[in-house]
C-alpha positions as CSV (number, residue, x, y, z in Angstrom):
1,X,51.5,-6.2,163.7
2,X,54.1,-3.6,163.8
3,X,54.7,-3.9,160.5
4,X,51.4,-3.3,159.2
5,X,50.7,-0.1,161.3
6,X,54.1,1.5,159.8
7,X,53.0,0.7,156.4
8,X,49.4,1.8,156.8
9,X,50.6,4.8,158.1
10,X,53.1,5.5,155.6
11,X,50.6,5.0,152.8
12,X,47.9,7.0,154.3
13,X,50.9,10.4,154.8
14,X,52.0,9.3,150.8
15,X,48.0,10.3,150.1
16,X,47.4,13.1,152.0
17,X,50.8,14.7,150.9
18,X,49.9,13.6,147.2
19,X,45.9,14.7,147.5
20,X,47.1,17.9,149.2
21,X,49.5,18.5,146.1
22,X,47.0,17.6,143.4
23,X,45.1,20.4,145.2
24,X,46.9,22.7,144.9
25,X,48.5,22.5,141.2
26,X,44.5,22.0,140.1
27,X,43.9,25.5,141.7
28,X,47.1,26.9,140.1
29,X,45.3,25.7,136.7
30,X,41.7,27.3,137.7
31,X,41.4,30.2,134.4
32,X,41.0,32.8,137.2
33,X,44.8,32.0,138.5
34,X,45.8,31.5,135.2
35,X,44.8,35.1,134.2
36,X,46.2,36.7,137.7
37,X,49.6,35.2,136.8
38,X,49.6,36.4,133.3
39,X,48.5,40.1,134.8
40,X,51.8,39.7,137.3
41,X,54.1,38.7,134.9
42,X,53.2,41.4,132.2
43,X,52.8,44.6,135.2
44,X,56.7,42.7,135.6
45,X,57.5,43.2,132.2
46,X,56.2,46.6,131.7
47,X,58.2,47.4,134.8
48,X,60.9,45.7,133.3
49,X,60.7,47.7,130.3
50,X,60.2,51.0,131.6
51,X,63.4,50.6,133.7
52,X,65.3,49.9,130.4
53,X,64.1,53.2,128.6
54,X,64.8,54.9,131.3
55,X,68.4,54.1,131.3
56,X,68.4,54.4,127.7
57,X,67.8,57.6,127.9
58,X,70.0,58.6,130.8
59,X,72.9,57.1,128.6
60,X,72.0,58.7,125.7
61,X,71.8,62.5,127.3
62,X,75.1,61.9,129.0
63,X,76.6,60.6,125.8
64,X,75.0,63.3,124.1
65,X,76.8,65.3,126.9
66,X,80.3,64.0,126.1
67,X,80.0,64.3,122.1
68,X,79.0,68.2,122.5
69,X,81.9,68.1,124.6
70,X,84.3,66.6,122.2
71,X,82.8,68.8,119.2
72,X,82.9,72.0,121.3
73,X,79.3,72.7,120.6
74,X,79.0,74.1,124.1
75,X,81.6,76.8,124.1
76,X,80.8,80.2,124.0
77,X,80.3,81.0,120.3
78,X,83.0,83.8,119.3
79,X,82.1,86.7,116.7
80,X,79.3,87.1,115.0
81,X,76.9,84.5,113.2
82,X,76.6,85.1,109.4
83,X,73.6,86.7,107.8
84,X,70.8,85.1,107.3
85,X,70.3,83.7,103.8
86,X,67.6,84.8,101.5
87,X,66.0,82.6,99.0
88,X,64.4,84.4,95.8
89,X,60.8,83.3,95.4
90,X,59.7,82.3,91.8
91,X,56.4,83.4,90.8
92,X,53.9,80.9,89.7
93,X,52.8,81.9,85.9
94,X,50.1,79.8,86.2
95,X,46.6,81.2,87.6
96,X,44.9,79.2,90.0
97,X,41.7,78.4,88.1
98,X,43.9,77.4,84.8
99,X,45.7,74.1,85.3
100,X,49.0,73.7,84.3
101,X,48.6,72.1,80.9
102,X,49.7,68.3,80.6
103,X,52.5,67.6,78.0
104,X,52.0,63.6,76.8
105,X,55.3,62.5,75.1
106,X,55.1,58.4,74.4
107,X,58.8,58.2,75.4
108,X,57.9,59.7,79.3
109,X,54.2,58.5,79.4
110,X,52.8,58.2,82.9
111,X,52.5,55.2,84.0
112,X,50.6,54.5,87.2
113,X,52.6,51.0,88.2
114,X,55.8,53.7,88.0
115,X,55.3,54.7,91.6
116,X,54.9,51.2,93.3
């Protein structure tokens, strides 16, 4: 008899513990839990991400730091600086209402597949 009892008990625990675990993975799978775990795991990422550029760009302003350093862009800057240069400006011969006339050679043709 005591036999029986142990067993009946054990089987009915082994079903509550494996209805009680069914349960739950089934409401794990409901398409509402499904999206609010994708939601959590991409405000994660973006997190994730946005601590990454961040350091990026922390690295890159102190190695910008050390390479003005090495180049001695940041000491004073003796003298004067040269002139600035002046460009000549060419005048366009050509009036705006008369195009510029087309020259067709065969050898130089266009050829609108030349671009691509």
């Amino acid at each position: 008899m005591f036999r029986r009892t142990f067993w009946f008990t054990a089987g009915a625990a082994a079903g509550v513990w494996a209805t009680t675990k069914v349960n739950r993975k089934i409401k794990q799978l409901t398409p509402e839990s499904l999206a609010a775990q994708a939601a959590n795991k991409a405000v994660e990422a973006g997190h994730r991400l946005k601590d990454f550029a961040l350091d990026v760009r922390d690295n890159m302003a102190e190695r910008e730091a050390q390479l003005g350093d090495a180049l001695g862009l940041t000491d004073p800057v003796e003298g004067e600086l040269p002139p600035q240069r002046r460009f000549a400006v060419v005048e366009n011969t050509f009036s705006a209402k008369q195009p510029k006339p087309i020259e067709y050679n065969a050898r130089n043709a266009y050829n609108r597949n030349e671009d691509h």
